[in-house]
N, C-alpha and C positions, 0 to 999 in steps of 0.2 A: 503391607498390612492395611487394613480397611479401619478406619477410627468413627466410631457410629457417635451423633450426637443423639441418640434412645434406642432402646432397649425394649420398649414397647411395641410390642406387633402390630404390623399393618396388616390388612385383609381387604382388598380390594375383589369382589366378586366377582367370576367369569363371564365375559358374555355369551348369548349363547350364537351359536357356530351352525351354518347347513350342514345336510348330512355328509355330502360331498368332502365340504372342508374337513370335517371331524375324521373321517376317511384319511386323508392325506397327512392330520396334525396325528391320528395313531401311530401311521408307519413313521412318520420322523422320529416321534417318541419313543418307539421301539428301539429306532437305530440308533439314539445319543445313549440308549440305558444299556444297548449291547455294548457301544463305542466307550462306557462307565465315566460318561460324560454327564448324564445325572443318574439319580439312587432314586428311590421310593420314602419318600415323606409322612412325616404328621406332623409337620410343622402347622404353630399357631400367626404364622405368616402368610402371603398369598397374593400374587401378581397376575393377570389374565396373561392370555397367551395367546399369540395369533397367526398366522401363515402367510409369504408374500410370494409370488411367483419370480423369479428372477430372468435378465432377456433371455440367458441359456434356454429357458423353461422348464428348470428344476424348483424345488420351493424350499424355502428357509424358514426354518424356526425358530421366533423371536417371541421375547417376552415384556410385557410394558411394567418398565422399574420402575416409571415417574417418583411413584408416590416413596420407594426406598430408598430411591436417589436423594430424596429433601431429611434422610434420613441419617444420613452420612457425610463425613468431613468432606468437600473437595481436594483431592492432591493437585496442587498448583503446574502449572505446565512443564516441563522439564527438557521439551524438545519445543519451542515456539515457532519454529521454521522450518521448510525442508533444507538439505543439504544443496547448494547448488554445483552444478555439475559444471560449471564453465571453470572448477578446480580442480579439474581431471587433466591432470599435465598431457599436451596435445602425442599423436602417435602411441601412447603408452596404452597395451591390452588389459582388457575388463573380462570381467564376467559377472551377470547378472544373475541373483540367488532371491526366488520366491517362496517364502514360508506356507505350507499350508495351514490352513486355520488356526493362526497362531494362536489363538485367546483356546481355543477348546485343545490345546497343550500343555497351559499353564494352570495350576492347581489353586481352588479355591480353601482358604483356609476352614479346618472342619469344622468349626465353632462360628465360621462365616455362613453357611450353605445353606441351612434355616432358612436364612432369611429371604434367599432366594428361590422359596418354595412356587410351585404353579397344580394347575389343577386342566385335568382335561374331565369334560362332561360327558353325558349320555345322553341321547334324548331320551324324552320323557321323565326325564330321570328315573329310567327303567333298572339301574344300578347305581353304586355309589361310585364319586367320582375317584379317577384316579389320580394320586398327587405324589411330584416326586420335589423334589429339589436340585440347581444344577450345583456339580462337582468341579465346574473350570468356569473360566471367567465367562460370564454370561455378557451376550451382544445387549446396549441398553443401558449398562451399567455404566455410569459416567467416567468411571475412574476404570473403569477395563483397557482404554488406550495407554493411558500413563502406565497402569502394572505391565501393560503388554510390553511397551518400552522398556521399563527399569528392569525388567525379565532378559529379556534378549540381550540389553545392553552388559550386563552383567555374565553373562552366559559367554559374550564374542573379547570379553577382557583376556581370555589366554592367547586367541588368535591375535589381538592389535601385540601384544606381547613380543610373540614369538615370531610375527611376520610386520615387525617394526617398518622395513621399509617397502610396505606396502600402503596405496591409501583408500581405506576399508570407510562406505559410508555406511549409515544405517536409518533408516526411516521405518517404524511399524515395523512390518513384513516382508522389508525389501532392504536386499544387501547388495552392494558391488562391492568388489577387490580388484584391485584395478591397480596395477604395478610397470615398471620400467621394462621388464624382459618377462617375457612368455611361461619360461617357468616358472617364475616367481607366484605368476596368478596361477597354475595349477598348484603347487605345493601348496598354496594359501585354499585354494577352493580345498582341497582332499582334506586337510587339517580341520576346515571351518564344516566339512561334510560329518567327520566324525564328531565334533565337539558338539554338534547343533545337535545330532544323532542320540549321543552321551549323554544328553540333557532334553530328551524328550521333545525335541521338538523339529515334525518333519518337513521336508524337503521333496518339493515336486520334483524327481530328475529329469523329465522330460522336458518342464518347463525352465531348465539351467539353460542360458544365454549364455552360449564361446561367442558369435561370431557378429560383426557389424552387418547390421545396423542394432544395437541394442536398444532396449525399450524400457521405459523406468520412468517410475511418478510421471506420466503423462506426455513423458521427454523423448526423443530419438535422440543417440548420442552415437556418431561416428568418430573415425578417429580423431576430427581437427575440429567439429564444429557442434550444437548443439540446437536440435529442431524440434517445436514443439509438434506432438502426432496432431492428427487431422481434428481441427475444431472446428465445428459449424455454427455461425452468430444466428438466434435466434431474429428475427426479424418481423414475425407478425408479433407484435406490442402491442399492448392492449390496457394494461395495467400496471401503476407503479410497482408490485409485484415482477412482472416481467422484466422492467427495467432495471430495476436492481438484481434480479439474476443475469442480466445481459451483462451490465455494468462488471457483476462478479468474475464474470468470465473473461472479461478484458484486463482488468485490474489484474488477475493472477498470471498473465502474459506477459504485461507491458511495461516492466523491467527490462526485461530479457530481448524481446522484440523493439524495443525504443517507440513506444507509442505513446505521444506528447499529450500534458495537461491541455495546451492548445491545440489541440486536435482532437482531443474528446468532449471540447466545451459544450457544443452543442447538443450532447446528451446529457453533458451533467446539468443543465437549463433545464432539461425535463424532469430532473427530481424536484423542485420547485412546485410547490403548489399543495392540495389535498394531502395529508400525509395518510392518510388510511391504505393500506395495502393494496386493495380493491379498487382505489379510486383510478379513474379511465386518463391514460396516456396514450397518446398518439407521435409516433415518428415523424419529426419534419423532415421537408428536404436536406437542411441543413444538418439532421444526426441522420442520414442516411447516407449523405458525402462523406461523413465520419468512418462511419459503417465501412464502406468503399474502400478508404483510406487503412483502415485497421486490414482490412484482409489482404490489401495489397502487399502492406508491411509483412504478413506473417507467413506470405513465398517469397520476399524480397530482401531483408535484413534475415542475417543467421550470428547471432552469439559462436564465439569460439570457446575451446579448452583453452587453456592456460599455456603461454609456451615455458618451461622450468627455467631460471638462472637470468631472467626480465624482470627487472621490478615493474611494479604496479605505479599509472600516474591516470591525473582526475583532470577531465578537459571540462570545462565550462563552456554553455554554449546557449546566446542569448534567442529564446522564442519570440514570440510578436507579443504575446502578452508576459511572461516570467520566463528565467533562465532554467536551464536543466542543463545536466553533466551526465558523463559518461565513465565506468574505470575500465581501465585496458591495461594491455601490456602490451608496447611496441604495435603491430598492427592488427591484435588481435583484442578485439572485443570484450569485454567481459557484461555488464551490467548497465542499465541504464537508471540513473537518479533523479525524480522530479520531487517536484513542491504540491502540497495539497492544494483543490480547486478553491477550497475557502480557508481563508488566514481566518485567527480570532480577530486580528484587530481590522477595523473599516478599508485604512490604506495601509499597506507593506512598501514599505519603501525597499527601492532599490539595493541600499546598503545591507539591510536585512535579509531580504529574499539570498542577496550569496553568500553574507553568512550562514543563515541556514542550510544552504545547500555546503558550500565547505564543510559543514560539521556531521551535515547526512553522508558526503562523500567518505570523509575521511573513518565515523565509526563505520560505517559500511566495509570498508576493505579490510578494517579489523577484522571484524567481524566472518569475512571472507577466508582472508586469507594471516590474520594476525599480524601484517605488516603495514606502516603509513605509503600514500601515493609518495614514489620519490620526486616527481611534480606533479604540483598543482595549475592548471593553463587557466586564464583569468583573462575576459574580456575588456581587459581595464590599460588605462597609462599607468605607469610609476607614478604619475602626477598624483593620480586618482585613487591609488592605493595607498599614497601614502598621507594621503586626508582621510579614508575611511580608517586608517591603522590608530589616528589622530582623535578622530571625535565621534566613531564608534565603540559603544561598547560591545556590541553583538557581534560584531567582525572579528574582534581583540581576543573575544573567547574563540571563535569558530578558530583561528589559527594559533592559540595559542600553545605553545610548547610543540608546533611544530619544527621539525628540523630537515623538509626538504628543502629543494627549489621551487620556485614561484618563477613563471613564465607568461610574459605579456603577449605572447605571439602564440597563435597554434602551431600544432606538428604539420607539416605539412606531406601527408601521407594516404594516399587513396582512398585508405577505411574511413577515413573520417569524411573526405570530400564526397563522399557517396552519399553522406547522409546529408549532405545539401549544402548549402551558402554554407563556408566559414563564417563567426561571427565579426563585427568588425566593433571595433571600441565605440561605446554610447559618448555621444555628448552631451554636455550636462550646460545648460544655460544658466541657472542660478549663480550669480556671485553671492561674495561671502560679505561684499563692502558695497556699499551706494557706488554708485555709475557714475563719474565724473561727464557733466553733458548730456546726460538725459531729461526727461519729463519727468518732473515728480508727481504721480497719476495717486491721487487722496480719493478713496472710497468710503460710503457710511453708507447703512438704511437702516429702516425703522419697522418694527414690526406692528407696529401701532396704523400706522398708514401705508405702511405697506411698499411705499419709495424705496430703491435701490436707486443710489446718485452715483457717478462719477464724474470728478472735479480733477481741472488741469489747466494750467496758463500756456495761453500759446499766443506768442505777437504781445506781449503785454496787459494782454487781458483774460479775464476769465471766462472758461467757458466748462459745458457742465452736460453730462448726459442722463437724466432719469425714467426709470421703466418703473412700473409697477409691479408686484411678483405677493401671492397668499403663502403663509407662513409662518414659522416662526423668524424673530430677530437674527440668529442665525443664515437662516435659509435665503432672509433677505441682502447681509451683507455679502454672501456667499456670491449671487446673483450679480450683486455689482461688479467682485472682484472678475468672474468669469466675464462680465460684460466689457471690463478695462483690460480682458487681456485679447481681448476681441476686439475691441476698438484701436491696440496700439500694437498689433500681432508682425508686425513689419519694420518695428526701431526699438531700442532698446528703451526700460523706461525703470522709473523707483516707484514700487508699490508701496504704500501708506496707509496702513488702514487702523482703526479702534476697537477690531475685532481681535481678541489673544485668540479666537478658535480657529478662524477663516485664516488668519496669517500662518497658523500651525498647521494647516492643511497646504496652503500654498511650499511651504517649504518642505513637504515630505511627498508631495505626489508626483514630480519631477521621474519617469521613469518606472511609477511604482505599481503595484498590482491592487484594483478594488472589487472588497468586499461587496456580495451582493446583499442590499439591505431592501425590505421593507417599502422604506420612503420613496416612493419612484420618481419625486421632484427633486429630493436628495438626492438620488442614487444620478437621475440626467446632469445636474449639475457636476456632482463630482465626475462624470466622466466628460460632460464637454471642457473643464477645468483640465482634467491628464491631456486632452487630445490636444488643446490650443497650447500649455506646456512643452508636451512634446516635439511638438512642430514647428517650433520657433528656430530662427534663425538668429537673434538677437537676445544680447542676455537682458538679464533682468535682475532686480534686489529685492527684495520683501519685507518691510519690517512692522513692527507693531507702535502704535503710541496710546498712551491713556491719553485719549482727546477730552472725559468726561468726569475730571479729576483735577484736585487742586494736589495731586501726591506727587512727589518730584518720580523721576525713571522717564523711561522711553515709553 
């Protein structure tokens, strides 16, 4: 049922049309009112109508609802994802079932079809126009997908029934039945032939799929493994427009194909900038190695089916810049899991990014397959885990009420070695206590003059390193700290500083993922901050003092 918020008619007038076109929108219009797919109107409603040529080189007729669409309730999504196919237990036969024009099967309510009146012209207006209304869900209409959906689904509820142990997907207008023995998927296709039949709505037979290589949403699916058909990267770029249709096209792949946040960086760098749709992008070298890389992946990695009677487990696996996981089952494939190219917050720390990813993994295989990974593989010690179990709280939720195993080690098994280095456990330089025997390295600057100092005794005397840097107070102490991890990047030392912001950045960037921001003095700083962190070989302590206060604390 369609829930209108008014009742008052729209009337959007026709534009006018070549003779040509008028030619080709009469015979369509003929054949949808033979096909009693619309009726003859006087309705005080009215939609233009238009023609589009399709690559067969047949032509379709559509109608612009815009203005009826704002007219009426939204029905909220009710299918938000396709089914994926890598849940089609490996070996077991399918058969693919394509609806024909499933919306011009499904019936508009009578009291609905007014509204969806159209008008074809004359020229000169040498006659009055003719005007019908359509009698089935019109292409246009926002909520025709959803009815198309709740229609079918509702229709294949005898088949899931009576051919229980089969596993029946559904998408729009496309059906597999896909079962453990051979007859099982005929008894299920004949049954689901008639019922679809029963309930008006037809079935290409010529275009029924027995036999491998089957074809579906965009997929080849053989017995064992799962390939996406022939996709070609657009490549002449030109405008941010371009790029986010390219982008769209990877994105919709690279789950499935394992194509890394860090390895698409260099094109997601080119959404940066003009946001106008229009405005001019050009390919670097560096998102054309991307490019390279993406297509290499999509004849090189293949997603498997599911093997039946394997649990599912989630490997973790650390990138150059953020980790990503994988779920599988024993040596087959299933999905790949990344983290978005921008966090909200500036820096993601480490502890965070695997939480979050734990907790994408684990509803993901819900989601999948309605069961938890029976391990989870973690780039981590036990040390290390069991300080993040400790004094995160994002960790604490990401595994909580979990009841697998947790495994420090990966599997060591071909499939996963293919996809490159094993990860091997991060070290972490940060202690939790001051450094018994180091230099205590005291930073300060001033945004006023603009000094960035670094202060340290060594031999019994004092000595002092200061750079100038434009800014704010911030941006100033910031500078010093980066310059005292630079200055002592080869012995361990105790950072000291009267900054609460810069000490709180020191202590979360250890490993962590940064936000691209704006400030591009800010932004160099906090990255030459992560790189000298990272690369130390000597630990280090961080703490804060009120230097500029008579208030007792650190």
């Amino acid at each position: 049922k369609i829930n209108w918020l008014s009742e008052d008619p729209v009337w959007v007038d026709q534009w006018p049309l070549t003779q040509k076109k008028l030619q080709i929108l009469n015979k369509l219009v003929d054949e949808q009112l033979e096909l009693k797919h619309i009726a003859p109107s006087v309705s005080p409603w009215n939609s233009p109508v238009f023609i589009i040529q399709k690559s067969s080189g047949k032509w379709r007729l559509l109608t612009d609802l815009r203005q009826v669409n704002t007219r009426m309730e939204s029905m909220g999504s009710i299918q938000p994802g396709m089914p994926s196919l890598t849940q089609l237990p490996a070996g077991w036969p399918l058969v693919v079932i394509d609806l024909k024009d499933c919306f011009f099967h499904i019936l508009l309510r009578p009291e609905d079809r007014p509204k969806f009146a159209f008008s074809v012209p004359a020229v000169n207006a040498e006659a009055p126009n003719r005007r019908f209304e359509w009698c089935v869900l019109p292409q246009g209409m926002k909520n025709s997908p959803t009815l198309c959906q709740m229609y079918v689904s509702k229709v294949l509820k005898p088949l899931r029934r009576q051919c229980a142990e089969a596993v029946i997907l559904h998408y729009m207008d496309d059906i597999v039945i896909c079962a453990k023995e051979q007859s099982t998927v005929n008894t299920a296709l004949q049954l689901a032939l008639q019922i679809l039949s029963t309930n008006n709505l037809a079935v290409s037979k010529e275009k029924i799929q027995y036999a491998e290589a089957w074809k579906y949403l965009g997929w080849t699916v053989t017995s064992s493994t799962i390939i996406p058909q022939q996709i070609k990267l657009k490549r002449d770029i030109s405008t941010l427009n371009d790029l986010q249709k390219l982008l769209g096209t990877i994105n919709w792949i690279r789950p499935i194909v394992g194509i890394t946040t860090d390895e698409l960086h260099p094109l997601f760098k080119l959404l940066k900038g003009d946001p106008q749709l229009s405005s001019p992008r050009k390919l670097t070298p560096e998102a054309l190695n991307a490019l390279d890389l993406v297509e290499k992946k999509l004849t090189s990695i293949t997603p498997n089916r599911k093997i039946e009677g394997v649990s599912p487990s989630f490997v973790i696996f650390l990138g150059k810049m953020q980790p990503f996981g994988i779920l599988d089952k024993s040596v087959c494939l299933w999905e790949w899991i990344f983290l978005p190219h921008q966090f909200s917050k500036t820096v993601t720390t480490f502890v965070e990014m695997i939480g979050q990813l734990i907790f994408k993994g684990r509803t993901r295989c819900w989601e999948l397959c309605g069961q938890e990974p029976q391990m989870i593989y973690l780039p981590l010690s036990s040390e290390r885990l069991s300080q993040m179990l400790t004094v995160s709280t994002e960790f604490q939720i990401a595994i909580a009420e979990f009841e697998g195993q947790i495994s420090y080690h990966i599997p060591q098994n071909k499939v996963l070695q293919a996809i490159g280095d094993l990860p091997v456990q991060l070290k972490f330089m940060q202690s939790d206590k001051p450094i018994p025997d180091a230099k205590n390295i005291f930073t300060d600057g001033s945004g006023r003059t603009g000094n960035a100092v670094v202060v340290w005794q060594e031999n019994g005397s004092w000595k002092q390193d200061v750079h100038r840097v434009e800014g704010s107070p911030q941006i100033v102490e910031l500078s010093a700290v980066v310059r005292a991890f630079f200055l002592f990047k080869n012995e361990p030392i105790n950072l000291i500083s009267d900054s609460a912001y810069v000490i709180g950045i020191v202590k979360r960037i250890e490993h962590s993922y940064l936000k691209n921001i704006n400030n591009d003095l800010l932004f160099s700083l906090f990255q030459m901050l992560l790189f000298l962190i990272n690369h130390r070989t000597h630990q280090f302590f961080a703490v804060h003092i009120k230097a500029h206060t008579t208030l007792p604390g650190p």
